[in-house]
C-alpha positions in Angstrom: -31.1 -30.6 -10.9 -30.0 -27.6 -12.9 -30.8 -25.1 -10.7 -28.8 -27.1 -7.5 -26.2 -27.3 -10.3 -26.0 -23.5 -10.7 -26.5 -22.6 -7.3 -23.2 -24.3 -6.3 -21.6 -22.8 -9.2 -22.6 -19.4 -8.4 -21.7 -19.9 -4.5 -18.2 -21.0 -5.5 -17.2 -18.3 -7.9 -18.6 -16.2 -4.9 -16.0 -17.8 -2.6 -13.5 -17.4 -5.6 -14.0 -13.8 -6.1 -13.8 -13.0 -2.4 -10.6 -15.0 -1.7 -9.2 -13.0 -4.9 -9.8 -9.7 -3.1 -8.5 -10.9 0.0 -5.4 -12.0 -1.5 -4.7 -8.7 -3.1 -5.4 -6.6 -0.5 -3.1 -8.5 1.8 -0.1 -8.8 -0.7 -0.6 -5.5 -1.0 0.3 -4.5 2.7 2.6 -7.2 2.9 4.3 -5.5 0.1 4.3 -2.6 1.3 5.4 -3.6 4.6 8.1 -4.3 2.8 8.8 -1.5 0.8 9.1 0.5 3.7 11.4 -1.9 5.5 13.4 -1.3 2.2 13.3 2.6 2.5 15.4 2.6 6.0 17.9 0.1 4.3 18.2 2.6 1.5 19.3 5.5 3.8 22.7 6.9 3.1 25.3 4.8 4.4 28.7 7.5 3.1 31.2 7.1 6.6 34.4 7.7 6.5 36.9 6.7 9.1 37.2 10.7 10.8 40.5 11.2 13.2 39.9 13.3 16.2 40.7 16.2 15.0 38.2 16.4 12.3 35.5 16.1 14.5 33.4 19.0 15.7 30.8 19.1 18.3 27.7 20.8 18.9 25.7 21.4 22.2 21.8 20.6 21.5 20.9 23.0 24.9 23.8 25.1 25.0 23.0 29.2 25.0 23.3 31.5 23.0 26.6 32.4 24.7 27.7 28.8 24.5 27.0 28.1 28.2 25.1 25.6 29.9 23.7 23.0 27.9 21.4 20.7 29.8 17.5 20.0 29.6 14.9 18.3 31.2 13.2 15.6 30.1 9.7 13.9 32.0 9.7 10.2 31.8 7.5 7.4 31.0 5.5 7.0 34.5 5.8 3.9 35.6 3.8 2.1 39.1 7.1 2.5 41.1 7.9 6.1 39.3 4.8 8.6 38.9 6.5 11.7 38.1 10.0 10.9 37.2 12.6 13.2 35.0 16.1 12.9 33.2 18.2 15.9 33.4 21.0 15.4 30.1 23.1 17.4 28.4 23.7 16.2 25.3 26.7 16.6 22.4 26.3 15.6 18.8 30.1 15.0 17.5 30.1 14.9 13.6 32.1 15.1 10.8 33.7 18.4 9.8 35.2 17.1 6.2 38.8 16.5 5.4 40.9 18.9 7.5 37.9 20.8 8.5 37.2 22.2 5.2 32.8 21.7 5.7 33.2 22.9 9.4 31.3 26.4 8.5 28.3 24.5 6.1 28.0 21.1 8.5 27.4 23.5 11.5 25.1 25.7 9.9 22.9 22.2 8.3 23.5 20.8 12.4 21.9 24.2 13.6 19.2 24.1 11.3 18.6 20.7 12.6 18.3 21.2 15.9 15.3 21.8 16.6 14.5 18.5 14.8 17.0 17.0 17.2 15.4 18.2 20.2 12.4 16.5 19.1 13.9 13.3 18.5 15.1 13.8 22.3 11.8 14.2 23.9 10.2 11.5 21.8 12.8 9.1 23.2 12.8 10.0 26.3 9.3 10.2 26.9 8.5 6.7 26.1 11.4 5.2 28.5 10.8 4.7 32.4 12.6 5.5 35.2 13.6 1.4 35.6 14.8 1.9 32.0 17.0 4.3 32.3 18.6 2.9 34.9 19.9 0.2 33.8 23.8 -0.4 32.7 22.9 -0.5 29.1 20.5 2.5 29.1 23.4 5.2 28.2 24.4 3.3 25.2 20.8 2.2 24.0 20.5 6.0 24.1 23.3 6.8 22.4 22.6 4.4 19.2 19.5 5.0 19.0 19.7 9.1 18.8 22.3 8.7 16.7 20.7 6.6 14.7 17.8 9.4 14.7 20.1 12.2 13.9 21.6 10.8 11.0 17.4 9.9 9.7 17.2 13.5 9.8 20.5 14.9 8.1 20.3 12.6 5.0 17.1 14.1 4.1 19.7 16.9 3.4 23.1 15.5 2.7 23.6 12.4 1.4 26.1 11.3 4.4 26.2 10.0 7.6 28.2 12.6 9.3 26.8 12.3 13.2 29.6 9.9 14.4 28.7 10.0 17.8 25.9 10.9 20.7 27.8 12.5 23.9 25.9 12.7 27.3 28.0 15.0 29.5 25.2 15.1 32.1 23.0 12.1 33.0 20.9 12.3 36.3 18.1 10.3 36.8 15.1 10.7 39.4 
């Protein structure tokens, strides 16, 4: 009798033990789920309400000279699209400080950036498809979400928001 006694004992504080691990190794990536949900609330929110003429742009493709400015991006293939492309040209408009007074050091930090930028681009654009990008909302769903890029990778430097706006002065899809 003792020994069916202990058995079931022993098989429960088993069951307990391994329901106790299970537990803490799921709260655990639950919480830190969490925390990293957390992190991209934390980001920088600093804006300021910038008139038009403290704005400056920057060309992500332009030369050298400053001319041209457009690239080429492949696309997500899709059954109807093998081998489709998006040719953009694309403007980051951000904030040059109270009557222009960071233009020189907010250009230099965006130039430093762009090859970061240029990144973000082709990650995004890679994973959309041709039926994607051509739909009415595509421009803007673009727009938001490199912005929302851009600023990611300026407040690891500054701790503002200064990209107010994603410009596509070319957008051709095929």
């Amino acid at each position: 009798m003792y020994a069916i006694l202990l058995s079931i004992i022993a098989v429960l504080a088993l069951a307990l033990a391994i329901m106790v691990i299970f537990l803490f190794t799921t709260y655990n990536r639950i919480n830190n789920t969490g925390q990293e949900a957390n992190n991209a609330k934390d980001l920088p929110q600093k804006t300021r309400e910038v008139p038009p003429e403290e704005e400056a742009r920057i060309n992500l493709y332009a030369r050298e000279d400053g001319t041209g400015g457009e690239a080429i991006f492949n696309l997500k293939s899709s059954p109807a699209h093998e081998t489709s492309f998006l040719k953009a040209s694309i403007t980051i408009v951000f904030d040059a400080g109270e009557k222009k007074k960071l233009l020189e050091e907010r250009t230099e930090l965006m130039k430093n950036c762009v090859g970061e930028f240029k990144e973000v681009c082709i990650e995004y654009f890679r994973s959309q498809t041709f039926e994607q990008l051509t739909d009415e909302a595509a421009m803007e769903k673009a727009r938001d979400a490199l912005k929302e890029k851009f600023n990611n990778i300026v407040s690891k430097r500054i701790d503002e928001r200064i990209i107010l706006r994603v410009v596509f002065e070319d957008w051709i899809v095929q």
